[in-house]
Backbone bond lengths (Angstrom), bond angles and torsions (degrees), N, CA, C in turn:
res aa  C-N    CA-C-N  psi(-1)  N-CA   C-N-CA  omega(-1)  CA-C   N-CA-C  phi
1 X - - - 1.462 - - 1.529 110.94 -
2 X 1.570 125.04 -39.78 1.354 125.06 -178.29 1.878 88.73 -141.30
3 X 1.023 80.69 145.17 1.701 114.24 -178.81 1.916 107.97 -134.81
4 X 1.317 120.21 94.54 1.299 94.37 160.11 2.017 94.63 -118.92
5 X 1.473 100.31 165.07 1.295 94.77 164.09 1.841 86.37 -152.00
6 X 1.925 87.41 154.68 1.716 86.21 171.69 1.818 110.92 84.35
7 X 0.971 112.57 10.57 1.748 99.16 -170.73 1.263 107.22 -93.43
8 X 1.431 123.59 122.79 1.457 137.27 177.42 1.704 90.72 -116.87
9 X 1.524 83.09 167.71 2.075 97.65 -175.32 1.892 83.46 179.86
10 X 1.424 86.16 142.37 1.570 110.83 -157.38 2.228 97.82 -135.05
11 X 0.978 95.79 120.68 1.804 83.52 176.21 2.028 100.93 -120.88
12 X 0.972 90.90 73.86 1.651 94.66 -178.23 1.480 101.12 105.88
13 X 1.315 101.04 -136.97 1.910 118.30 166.92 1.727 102.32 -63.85
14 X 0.979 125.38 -49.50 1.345 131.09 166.45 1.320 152.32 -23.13
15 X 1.322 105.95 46.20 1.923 115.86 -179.93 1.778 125.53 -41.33
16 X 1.402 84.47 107.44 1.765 75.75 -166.94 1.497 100.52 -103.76
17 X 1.249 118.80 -30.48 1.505 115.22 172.15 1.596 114.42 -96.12
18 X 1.065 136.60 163.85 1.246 137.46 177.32 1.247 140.18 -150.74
19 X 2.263 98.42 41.56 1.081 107.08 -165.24 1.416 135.55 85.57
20 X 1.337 107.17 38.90 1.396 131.21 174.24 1.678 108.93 -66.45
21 X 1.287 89.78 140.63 2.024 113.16 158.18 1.071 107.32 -147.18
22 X 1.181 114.47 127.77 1.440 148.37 -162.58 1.490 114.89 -117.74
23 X 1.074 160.53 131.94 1.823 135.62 124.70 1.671 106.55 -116.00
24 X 1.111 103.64 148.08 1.480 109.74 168.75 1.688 103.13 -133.80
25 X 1.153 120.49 140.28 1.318 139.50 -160.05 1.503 92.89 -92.00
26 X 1.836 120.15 164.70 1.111 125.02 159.23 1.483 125.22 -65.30
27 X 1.251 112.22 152.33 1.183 123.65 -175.85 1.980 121.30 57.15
28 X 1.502 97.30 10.78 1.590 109.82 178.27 1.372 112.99 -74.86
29 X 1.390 130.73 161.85 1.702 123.37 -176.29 1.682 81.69 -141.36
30 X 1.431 118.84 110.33 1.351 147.12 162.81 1.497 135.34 -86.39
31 X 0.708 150.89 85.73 1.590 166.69 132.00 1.361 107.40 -9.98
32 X 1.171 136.08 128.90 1.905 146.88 160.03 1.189 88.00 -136.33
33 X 2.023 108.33 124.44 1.044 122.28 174.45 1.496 101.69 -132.92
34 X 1.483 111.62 -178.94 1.864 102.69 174.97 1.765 83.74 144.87
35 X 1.037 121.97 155.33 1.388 145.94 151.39 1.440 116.96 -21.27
36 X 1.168 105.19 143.55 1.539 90.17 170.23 2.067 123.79 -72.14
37 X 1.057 106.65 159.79 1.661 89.02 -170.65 1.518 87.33 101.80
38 X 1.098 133.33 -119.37 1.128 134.46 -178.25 1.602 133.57 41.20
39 X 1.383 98.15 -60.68 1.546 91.87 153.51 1.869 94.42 126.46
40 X 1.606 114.17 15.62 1.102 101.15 -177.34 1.538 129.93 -89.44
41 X 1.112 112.45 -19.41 1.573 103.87 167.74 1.369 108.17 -88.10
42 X 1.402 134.82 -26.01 1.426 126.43 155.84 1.656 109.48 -29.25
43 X 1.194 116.93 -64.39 1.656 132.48 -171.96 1.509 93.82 -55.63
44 X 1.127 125.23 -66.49 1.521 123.48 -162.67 1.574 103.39 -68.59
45 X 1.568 127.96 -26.92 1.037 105.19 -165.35 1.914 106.55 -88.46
46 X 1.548 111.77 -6.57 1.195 120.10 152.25 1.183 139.72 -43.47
47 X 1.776 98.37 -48.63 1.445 123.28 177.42 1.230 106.91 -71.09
48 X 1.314 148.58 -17.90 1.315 156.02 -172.33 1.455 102.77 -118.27
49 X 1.149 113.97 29.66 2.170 119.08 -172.43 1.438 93.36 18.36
50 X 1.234 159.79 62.76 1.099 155.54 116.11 1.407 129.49 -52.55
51 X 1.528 113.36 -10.00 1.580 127.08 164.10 1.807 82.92 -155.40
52 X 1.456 102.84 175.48 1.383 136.22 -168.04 1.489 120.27 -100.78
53 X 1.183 128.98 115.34 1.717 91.51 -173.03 1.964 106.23 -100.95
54 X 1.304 117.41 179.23 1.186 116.97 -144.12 1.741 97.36 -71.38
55 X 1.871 96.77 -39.90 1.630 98.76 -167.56 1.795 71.64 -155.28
56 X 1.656 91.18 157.70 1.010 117.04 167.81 1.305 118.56 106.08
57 X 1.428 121.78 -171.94 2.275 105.67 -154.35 1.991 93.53 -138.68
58 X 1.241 102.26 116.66 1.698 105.11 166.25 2.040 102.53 -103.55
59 X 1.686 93.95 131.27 1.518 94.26 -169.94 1.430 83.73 -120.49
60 X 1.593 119.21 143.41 1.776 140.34 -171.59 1.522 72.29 -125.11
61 X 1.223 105.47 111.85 2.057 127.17 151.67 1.748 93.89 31.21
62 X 0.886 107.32 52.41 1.834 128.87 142.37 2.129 84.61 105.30
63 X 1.085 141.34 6.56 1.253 136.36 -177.14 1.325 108.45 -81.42
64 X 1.482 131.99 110.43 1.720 122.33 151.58 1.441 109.03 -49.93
65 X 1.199 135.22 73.29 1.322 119.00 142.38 1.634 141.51 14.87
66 X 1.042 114.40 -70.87 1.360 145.89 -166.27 1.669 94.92 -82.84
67 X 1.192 128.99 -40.03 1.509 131.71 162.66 1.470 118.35 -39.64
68 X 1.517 95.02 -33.39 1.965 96.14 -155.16 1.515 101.83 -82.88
69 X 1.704 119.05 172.97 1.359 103.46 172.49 1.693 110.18 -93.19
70 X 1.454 96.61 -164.72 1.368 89.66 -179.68 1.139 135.61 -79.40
71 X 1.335 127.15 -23.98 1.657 128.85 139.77 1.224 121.03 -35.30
72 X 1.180 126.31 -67.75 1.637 125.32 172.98 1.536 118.55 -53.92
73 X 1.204 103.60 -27.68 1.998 105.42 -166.41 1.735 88.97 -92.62
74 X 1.743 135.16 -6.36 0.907 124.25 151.68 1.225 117.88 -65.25
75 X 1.254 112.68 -53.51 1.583 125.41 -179.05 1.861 99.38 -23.28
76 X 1.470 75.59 -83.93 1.559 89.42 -164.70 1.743 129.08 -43.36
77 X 1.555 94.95 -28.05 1.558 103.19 176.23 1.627 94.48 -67.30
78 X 1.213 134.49 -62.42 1.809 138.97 -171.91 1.454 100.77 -41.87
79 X 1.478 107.86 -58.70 1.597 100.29 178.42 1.154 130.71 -88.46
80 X 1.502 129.52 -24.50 1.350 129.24 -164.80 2.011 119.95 -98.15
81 X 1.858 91.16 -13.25 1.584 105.17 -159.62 1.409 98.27 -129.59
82 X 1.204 128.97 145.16 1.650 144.41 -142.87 1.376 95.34 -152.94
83 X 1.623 131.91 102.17 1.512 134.40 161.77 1.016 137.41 -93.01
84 X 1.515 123.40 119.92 1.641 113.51 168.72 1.495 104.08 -93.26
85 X 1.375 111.37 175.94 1.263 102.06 154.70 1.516 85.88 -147.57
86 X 2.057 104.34 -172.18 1.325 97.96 -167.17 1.967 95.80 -87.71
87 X 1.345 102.49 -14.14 1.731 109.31 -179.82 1.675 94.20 -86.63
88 X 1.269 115.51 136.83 1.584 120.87 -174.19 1.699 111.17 -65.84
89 X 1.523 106.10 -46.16 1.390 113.11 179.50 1.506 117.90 64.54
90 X 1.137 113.29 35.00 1.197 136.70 -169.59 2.039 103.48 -93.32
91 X 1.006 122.85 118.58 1.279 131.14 170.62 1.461 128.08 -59.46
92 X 0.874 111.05 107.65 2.197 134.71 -145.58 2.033 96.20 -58.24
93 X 1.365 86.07 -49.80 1.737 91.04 -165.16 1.734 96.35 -74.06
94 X 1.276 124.77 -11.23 1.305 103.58 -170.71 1.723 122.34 -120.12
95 X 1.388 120.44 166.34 1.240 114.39 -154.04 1.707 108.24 -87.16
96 X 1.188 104.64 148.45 1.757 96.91 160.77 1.407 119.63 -2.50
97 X 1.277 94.15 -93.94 1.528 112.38 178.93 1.501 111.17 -43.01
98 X 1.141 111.73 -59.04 1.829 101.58 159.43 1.714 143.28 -14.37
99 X 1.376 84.78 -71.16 1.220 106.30 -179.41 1.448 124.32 -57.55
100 X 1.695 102.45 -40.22 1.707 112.13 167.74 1.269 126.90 -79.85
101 X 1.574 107.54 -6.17 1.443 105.58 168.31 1.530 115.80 -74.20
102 X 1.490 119.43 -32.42 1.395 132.82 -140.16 1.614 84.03 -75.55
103 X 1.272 165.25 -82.19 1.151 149.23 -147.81 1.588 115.14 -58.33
104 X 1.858 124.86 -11.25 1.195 130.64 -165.37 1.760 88.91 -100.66
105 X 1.536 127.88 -37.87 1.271 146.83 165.32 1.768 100.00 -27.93
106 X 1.007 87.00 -63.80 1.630 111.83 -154.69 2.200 100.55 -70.93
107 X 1.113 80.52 -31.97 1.911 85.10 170.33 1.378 120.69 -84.69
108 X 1.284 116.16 1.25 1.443 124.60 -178.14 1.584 112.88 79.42
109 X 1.635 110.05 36.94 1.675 101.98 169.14 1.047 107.99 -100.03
110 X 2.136 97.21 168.06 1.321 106.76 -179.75 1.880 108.82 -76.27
111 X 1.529 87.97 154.00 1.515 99.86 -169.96 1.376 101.75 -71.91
112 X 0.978 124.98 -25.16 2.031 114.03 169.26 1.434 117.00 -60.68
113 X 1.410 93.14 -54.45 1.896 110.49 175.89 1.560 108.74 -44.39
114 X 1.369 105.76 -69.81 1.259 107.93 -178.05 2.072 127.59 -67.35
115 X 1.151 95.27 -24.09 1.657 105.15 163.59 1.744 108.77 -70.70
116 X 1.549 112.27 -44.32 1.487 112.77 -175.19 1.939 97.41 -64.17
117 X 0.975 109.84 -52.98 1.551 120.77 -172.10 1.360 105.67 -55.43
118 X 1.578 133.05 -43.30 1.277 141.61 161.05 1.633 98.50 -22.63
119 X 1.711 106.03 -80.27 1.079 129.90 -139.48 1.187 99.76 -56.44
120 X 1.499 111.00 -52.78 1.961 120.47 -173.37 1.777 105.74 -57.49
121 X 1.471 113.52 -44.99 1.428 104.13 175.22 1.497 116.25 -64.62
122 X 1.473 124.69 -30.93 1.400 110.22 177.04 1.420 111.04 -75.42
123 X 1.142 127.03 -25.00 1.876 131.14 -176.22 1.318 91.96 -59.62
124 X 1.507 127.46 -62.88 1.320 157.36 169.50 1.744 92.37 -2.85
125 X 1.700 103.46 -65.78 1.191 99.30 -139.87 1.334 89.17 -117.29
126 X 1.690 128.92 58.69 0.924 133.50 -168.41 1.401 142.57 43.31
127 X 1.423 127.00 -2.79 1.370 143.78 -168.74 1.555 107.85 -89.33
128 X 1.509 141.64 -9.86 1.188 122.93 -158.78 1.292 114.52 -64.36
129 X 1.674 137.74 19.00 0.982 136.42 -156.87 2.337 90.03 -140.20
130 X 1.362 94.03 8.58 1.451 105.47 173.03 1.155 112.54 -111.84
131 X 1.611 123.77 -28.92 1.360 111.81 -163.93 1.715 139.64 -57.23
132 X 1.299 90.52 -0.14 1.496 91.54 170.59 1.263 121.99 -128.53
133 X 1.854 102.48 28.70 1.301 103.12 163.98 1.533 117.60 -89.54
134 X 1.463 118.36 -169.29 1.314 127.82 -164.40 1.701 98.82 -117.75
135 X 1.491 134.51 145.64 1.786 123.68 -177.70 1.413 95.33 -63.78
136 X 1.431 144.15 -2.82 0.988 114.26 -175.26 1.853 105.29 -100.32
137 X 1.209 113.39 8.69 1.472 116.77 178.84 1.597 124.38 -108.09
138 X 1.351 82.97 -3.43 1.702 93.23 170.54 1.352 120.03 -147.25
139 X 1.417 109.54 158.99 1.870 122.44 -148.44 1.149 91.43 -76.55
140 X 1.389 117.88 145.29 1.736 151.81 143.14 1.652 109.56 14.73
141 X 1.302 114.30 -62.63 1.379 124.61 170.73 1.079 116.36 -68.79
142 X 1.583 140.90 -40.50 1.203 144.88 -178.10 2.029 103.70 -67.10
143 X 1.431 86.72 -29.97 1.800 90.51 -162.99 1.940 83.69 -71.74
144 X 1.324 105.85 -56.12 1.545 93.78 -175.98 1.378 136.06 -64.45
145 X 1.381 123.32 -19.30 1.121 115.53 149.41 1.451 121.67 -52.94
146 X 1.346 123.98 -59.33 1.571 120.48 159.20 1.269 115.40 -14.33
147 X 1.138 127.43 -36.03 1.868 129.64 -147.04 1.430 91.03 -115.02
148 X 1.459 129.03 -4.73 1.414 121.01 -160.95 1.899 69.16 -113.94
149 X 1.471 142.70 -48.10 1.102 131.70 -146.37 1.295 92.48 -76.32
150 X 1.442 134.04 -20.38 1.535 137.98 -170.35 1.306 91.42 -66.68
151 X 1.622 100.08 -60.55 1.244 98.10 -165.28 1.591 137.04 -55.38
152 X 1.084 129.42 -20.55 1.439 160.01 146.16 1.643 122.24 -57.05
153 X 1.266 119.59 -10.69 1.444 121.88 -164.21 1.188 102.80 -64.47
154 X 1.350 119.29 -60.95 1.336 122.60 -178.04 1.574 113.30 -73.27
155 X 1.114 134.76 19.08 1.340 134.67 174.16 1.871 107.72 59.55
156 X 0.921 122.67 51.89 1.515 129.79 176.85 1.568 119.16 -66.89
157 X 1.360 115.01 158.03 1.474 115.04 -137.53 1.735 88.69 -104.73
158 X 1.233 106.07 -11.82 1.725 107.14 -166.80 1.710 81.61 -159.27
159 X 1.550 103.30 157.15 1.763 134.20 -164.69 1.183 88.04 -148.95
160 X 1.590 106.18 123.86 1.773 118.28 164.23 0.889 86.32 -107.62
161 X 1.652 108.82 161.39 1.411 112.86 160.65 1.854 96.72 -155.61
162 X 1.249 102.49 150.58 1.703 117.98 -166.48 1.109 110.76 -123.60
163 X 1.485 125.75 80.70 1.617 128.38 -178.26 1.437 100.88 68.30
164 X 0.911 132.38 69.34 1.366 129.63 -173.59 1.792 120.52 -68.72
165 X 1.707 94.86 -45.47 1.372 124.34 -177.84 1.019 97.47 -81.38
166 X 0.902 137.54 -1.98 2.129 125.46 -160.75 1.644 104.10 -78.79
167 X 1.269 128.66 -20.89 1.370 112.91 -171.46 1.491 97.48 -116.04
168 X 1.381 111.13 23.63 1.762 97.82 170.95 1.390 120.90 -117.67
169 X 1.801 121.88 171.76 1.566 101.78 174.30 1.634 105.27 -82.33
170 X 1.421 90.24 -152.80 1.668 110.85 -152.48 2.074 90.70 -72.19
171 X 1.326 94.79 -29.00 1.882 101.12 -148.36 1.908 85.26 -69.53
172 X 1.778 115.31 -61.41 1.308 131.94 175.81 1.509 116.87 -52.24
173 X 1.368 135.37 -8.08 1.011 143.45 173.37 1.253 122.89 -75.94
174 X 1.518 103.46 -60.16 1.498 118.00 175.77 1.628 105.58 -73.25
175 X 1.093 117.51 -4.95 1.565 104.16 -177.33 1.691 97.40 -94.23
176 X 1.522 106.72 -44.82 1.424 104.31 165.07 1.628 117.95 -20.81
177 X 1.378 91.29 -89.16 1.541 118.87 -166.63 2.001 105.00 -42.31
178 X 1.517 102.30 -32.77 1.017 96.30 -166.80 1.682 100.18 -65.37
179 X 1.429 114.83 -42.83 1.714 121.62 -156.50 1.303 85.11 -68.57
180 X 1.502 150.55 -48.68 1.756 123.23 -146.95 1.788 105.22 -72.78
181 X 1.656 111.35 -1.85 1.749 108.83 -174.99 1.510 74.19 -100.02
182 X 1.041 141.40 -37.77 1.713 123.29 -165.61 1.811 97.83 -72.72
183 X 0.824 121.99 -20.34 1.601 117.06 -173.64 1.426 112.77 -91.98
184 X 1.508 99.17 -14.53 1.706 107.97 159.52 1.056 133.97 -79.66
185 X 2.210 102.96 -53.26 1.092 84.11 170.68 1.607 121.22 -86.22
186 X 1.129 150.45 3.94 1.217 145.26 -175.28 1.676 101.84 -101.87
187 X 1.366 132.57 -24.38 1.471 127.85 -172.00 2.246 95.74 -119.02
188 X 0.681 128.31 -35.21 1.517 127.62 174.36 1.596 91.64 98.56
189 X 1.594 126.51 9.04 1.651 118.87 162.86 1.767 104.43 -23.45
190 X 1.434 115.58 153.90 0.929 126.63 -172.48 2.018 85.91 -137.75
191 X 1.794 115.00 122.80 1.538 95.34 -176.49 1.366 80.35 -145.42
192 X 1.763 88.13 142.37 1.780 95.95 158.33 1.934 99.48 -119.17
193 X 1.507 90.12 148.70 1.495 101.55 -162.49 1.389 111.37 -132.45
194 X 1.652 133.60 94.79 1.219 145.69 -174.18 1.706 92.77 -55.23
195 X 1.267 126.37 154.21 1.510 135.37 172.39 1.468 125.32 177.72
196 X 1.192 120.47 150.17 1.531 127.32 175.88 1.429 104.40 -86.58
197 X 1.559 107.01 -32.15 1.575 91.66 -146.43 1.678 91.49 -101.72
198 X 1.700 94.40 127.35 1.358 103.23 168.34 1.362 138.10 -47.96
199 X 1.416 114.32 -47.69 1.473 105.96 177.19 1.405 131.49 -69.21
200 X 1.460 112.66 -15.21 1.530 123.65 122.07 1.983 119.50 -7.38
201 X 2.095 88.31 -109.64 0.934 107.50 155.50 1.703 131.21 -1.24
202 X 1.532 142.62 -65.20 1.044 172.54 -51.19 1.531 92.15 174.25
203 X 1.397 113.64 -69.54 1.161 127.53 -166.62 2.226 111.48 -56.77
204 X 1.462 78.82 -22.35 1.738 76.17 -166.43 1.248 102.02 -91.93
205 X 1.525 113.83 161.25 1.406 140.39 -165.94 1.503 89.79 -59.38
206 X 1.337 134.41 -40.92 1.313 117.26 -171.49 1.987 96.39 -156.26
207 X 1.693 83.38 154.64 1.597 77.69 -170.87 1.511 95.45 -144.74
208 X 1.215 104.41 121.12 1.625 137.64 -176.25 1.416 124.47 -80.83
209 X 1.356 131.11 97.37 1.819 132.71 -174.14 1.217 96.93 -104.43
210 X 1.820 108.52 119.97 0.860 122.00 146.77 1.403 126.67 -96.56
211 X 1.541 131.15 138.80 1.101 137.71 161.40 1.809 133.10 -137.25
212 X 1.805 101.65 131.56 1.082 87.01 -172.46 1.437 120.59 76.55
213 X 1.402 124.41 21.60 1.649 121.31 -176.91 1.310 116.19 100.27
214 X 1.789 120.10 -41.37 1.095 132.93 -177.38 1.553 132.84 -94.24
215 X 1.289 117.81 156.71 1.588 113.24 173.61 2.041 104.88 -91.79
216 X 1.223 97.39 94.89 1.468 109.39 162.12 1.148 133.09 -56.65
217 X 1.324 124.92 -17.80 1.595 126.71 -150.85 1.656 89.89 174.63
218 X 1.477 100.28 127.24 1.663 107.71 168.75 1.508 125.08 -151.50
219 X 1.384 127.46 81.06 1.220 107.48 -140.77 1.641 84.95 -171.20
């Protein structure tokens, strides 16, 4: 599903990558852990062309990425790439259902399609009794599931996610962690997931240490 090999990224004097190769297979749920510094949301935000890296080739299900122009390498991020982050980023004035349409909006769907598709991902993810609330009317976990149903609207081929759990408690955490293996095994999602928290970590098919720029440990 992702192939990079070779990826360096430089922020001034500052080597933050150091020549990473990576693959993660379809339908795999991946972990990159390591210190902070390290260099892991740099890496992921590569993997999601969300920055550039200095040298080296990221391939989406046999695509160089980094080849395409910038219209197309939009394309592909709207359709091919699915984001969490650990901040929800969820749009204040607008409703549930809103908010998960706006990336299907943005691909040129129809507004029924994409409102019906809303609806099934929030039932999905327990909320159909939220959708016409606002993020400011519902708790932390509820807002992030929202941001995971965004993330999914368009059916994307790979799910990053960046501390996902980091701003929730213990109870919203484990329910988290539990849904991204339910979205595997019931949808074949394929996710790599930057994180501190080990039992996270632990949980995934494979768990990746980076340190210092590098992948130390992958296995």
């Amino acid at each position: 599903m992702i192939q990079s090999e070779n990826i360096t990224k430089s922020f001034g004097a500052l080597q933050v990558l150091k020549g990473i190769d990576l693959r993660v297979a379809r339908g795999e749920v991946v972990s990159i852990v390591g210190a902070s510094g390290a260099g892991k949301t740099t890496l992921l935000e590569i993997l999601g062309t969300l920055n550039r890296p200095d040298s080296g080739t990221v391939r989406l299900e046999g695509v160089d990425v980094f080849a395409l122009g910038r219209r197309e390498l939009a394309r592909l991020r709207n359709r091919k790439l699915g984001f969490v982050f650990q901040l929800h980023h969820l749009l204040p004035e607008f409703t549930a259902l809103e908010n998960v349409c706006i990336p299907a909006f943005i691909a040129g769907a129809d507004r029924h399609k994409a409102e019906q598709r809303s609806k099934e991902l929030l039932g999905y993810l327990g909320l159909a009794h939220r959708m016409q609330h606002k993020p400011a009317e519902m708790s932390g976990g509820e807002q992030q599931r929202v941001a995971i149903a965004r993330a999914m609207i368009n059916n994307p081929s790979v799910m990053l996610a960046d501390e996902p759990s980091g701003n929730l408690d213990s109870h919203n955490k484990q329910e988290l962690h539990a849904l991204f293996f339910k979205l595997r095994e019931e949808m074949g999602q394929t996710i790599v997931i930057v994180t501190h928290d080990e039992e996270l970590a632990n949980m995934c098919d494979r768990k990746i240490t980076m340190s210092d720029g590098q992948i130390v440990h992958n296995a």
